[in-house]
Phi, psi and omega in degrees: 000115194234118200228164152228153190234142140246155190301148170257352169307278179229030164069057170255123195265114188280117186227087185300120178286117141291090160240183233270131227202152173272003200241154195294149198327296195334310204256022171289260157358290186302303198288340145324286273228285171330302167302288190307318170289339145277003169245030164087009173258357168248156164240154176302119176096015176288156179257142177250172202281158190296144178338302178307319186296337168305289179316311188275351174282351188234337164042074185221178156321146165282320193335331201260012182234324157305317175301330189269322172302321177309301209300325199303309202281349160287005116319340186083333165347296199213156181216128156277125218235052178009109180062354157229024157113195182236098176239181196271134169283312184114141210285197178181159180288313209274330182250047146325306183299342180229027179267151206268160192228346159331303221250025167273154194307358172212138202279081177279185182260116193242127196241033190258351166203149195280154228158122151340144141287125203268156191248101171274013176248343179270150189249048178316296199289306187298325186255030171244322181297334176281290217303333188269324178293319200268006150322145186284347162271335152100170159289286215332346189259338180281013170267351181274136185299162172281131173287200169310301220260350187265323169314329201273347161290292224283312187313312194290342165283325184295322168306307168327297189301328197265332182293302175322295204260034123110013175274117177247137187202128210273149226249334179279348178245026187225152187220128198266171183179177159296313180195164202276335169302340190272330187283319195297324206274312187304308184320318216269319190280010164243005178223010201217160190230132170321128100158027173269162205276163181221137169273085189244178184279180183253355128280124182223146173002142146290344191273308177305327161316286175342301181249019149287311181303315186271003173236029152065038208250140173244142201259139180218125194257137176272138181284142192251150176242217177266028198205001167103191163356160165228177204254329154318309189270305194291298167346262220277007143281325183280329161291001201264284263245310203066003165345186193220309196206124172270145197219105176198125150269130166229040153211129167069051169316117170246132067242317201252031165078024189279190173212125181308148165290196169268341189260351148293329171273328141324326174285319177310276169353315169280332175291323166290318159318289197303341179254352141098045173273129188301170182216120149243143197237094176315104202208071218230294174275354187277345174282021160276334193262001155107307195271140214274171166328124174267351184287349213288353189281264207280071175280346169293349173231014164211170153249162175220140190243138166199181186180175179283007208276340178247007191236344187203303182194134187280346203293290194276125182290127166192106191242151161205137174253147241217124180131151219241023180278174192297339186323314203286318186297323174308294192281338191295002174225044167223062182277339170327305192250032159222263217281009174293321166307010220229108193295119182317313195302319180290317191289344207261294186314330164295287175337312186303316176315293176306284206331299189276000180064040175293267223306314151333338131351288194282309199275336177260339163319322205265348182278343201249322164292337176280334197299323204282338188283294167323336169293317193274000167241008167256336177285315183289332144251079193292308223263011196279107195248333272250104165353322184262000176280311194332276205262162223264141189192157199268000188216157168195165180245174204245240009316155183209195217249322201270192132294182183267346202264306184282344179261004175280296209289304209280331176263030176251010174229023127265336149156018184211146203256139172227227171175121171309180157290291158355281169352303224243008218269151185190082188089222219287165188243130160267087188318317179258071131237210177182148176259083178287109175296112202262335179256349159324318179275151190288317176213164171295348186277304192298334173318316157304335177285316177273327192270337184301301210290331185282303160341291168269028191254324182093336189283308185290130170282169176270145205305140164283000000 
């Protein structure tokens, strides 16, 4: 089935292929969209024609073609612009990770991007949601925009939260939102200018990739040892660079789990004073490991960004950013694009939590579960030693026999989903790895199950 469409941006004309397939119209649609912006007939910032007009150019549902825009842009594909339209972002590696995988013919165990371990016995959510209906006060108020005064409990809770994970901060200096990727994306668009370079690890996040890519921002990786970053290397990226501004989780680093020692972080820490460069410190998955935020010395030169979705719950939103540099003073009068994102019921359901020491409940529960897991990946690879492996961490990488690109297609047509090293790669790549998620499987029982499978492929090389 073949229509032609145009782009309304500069009448370019677009000729989406369908073909014929087991997966629903909708998601047709996306890998069309998909396709053509890698191959180049689409471009970043082309506008695409409005929904209807599609639908009736496909002589489809307009529904099925509102449903295939949702998924592209939870794809990263496309963004929609109140009153000027829907345009291409442009395809990407890292938003791989978050294309649906339910409708392929064999149902694998996916073990490609980090996620909480999920608890099916707790009942958190189910007895703080009875607690608040049956309250004298009722939901009903959680429908309401939050005043002043309701912002300024949660900020003392989030000063609560961050005192808890060893960042101590005045309540006025911390600013709340949804999630640490939206804190992070506010952070870089208020403090950075197009095409200036940012100072990242050189594996670094897919969100980070992500939101370079949509603020037009160049990524430049700092070379890594087993403790992350070196300090030696960051020195002589910012005389490289002229840099500006640093963007590192150095703790539990994702992708590849290291974690600084303490006289690694004084040193880093002295590179940042002495060259007076902003340090924002991703500290999203690192409030799993016990150990606090290294920016907590210098808050006067960084921010900290963290939040709940790897630490406690992805479900309840709730992020903050943090510090006593001007940035911080700079978004306190942009709430508009932070704590206004912030749904009152979910942001209500946080407080309760920090209060009540849920969440800290949740954080040593999900540490007591990476110990066990991480146990159950070391009896299956006693001798896989790989530096960024040493220490007990909730993701970990493999070598392998292949590329890391060829060795994901072969083990995903033995039943378990993975992620090159490449993804995550910002300059140079270590081709033949591959990335495991260890809290990605629904149990330990399925965990065992996937790494066996990993075990037996013939594929993971043997320690070097």
């Amino acid at each position: 089935m073949v229509q032609l469409l145009y782009c309304m941006a500069d009448n370019k004309i677009w000729t989406p292929k369908l073909t014929p397939s087991n997966k629903p119209l909708y998601l047709q649609i996306v890998d069309a969209l998909a396709h053509d912006i890698s191959e180049g007939r689409l471009s970043i910032g082309d506008k695409l024609p409005p929904q209807r007009q599609l639908a009736w150019h496909l002589n489809i549902n307009h529904s099925t073609v509102t449903k295939a825009f949702q998924q592209a842009a939870k794809q990263h594909l496309i963004a929609g612009e109140v009153g000027r339209g829907t345009y291409v972002l442009g395809q990407s590696a890292e938003a791989e990770l978050f294309n649906l995988k339910q409708f392929t013919q064999k149902k694998n165990i996916d073990l490609s991007t980090h996620v909480p371990i999920y608890n099916q016995d707790n009942n958190d959510l189910e007895e703080s949601l009875n607690a608040l209906t049956q309250s004298t006060e009722g939901v009903n108020q959680y429908l309401e925009y939050p005043s002043r005064h309701t912002l300024s409990t949660i900020n003392l809770a989030a000063a609560k939260w961050l005192t808890q994970l060893g960042y101590s901060i005045a309540a006025k200096q911390c600013i709340v939102t949804t999630a640490a990727q939206n804190a992070l994306f506010v952070s870089l668009l208020n403090s950075c200018k197009k095409d200036e370079v940012i100072l990242v690890d050189e594996f670094t996040f897919p969100g980070m990739k992500a939101i370079a890519k949509q603020l037009e921002l160049k990524l430049y990786g700092i070379k890594m040892d087993e403790q992350g970053i070196t300090p030696e290397e960051l020195d002589l990226a910012i005389r490289t660079t002229g840099a500006k501004v640093l963007v590192s989780d150095p703790t539990w680093q994702n992708p590849t789990a290291t974690s600084m020692g303490k006289a690694r972080q004084q040193a880093i820490i002295e590179v940042i004073c002495h060259r007076k460069i902003l340090f924002i410190e991703e500290y999203v998955i690192g409030a799993l490991s016990n150990n606090p935020p290294i920016s907590a010395t210098i808050k006067s030169q960084s921010v900290l960004i963290t939040s709940f979705a790897k630490a406690v719950s992805p479900g309840v939103r709730f992020a903050v950013i943090a510090g006593e540099h001007n940035l911080i003073t700079q978004l306190s009068h942009e709430s508009h694009i932070t704590s206004w994102q912030l749904s009152p019921l979910m942001a209500k359901i946080a407080c309760l939590w920090i209060d009540k020491g849920i969440t800290k409940a949740r954080q040593t529960w999900q540490r007591t579960e990476i110990n066990k897991r991480y146990a159950l990946y070391k009896k299956l690879f006693p001798d896989h030693n790989y530096p960024y492996n040493k220490t007990v961490c909730s993701h970990v990488w493999l070598p392998v026999t292949l590329s890391g690109e060829e060795a994901c297609e072969q083990l995903a047509l033995k039943g378990v989903t993975v992620v090159p090293a490449s993804l995550f790669a910002v300059g140079r790549n270590i081709s033949q790895f591959i990335r495991v998620s260890l809290t990605a499987a629904k149990s330990q029982q399925e965990l065992n199950v996937a790494l066996t499978i990993l075990k037996n492929s013939q594929l993971i090389a043997a320690e070097n």
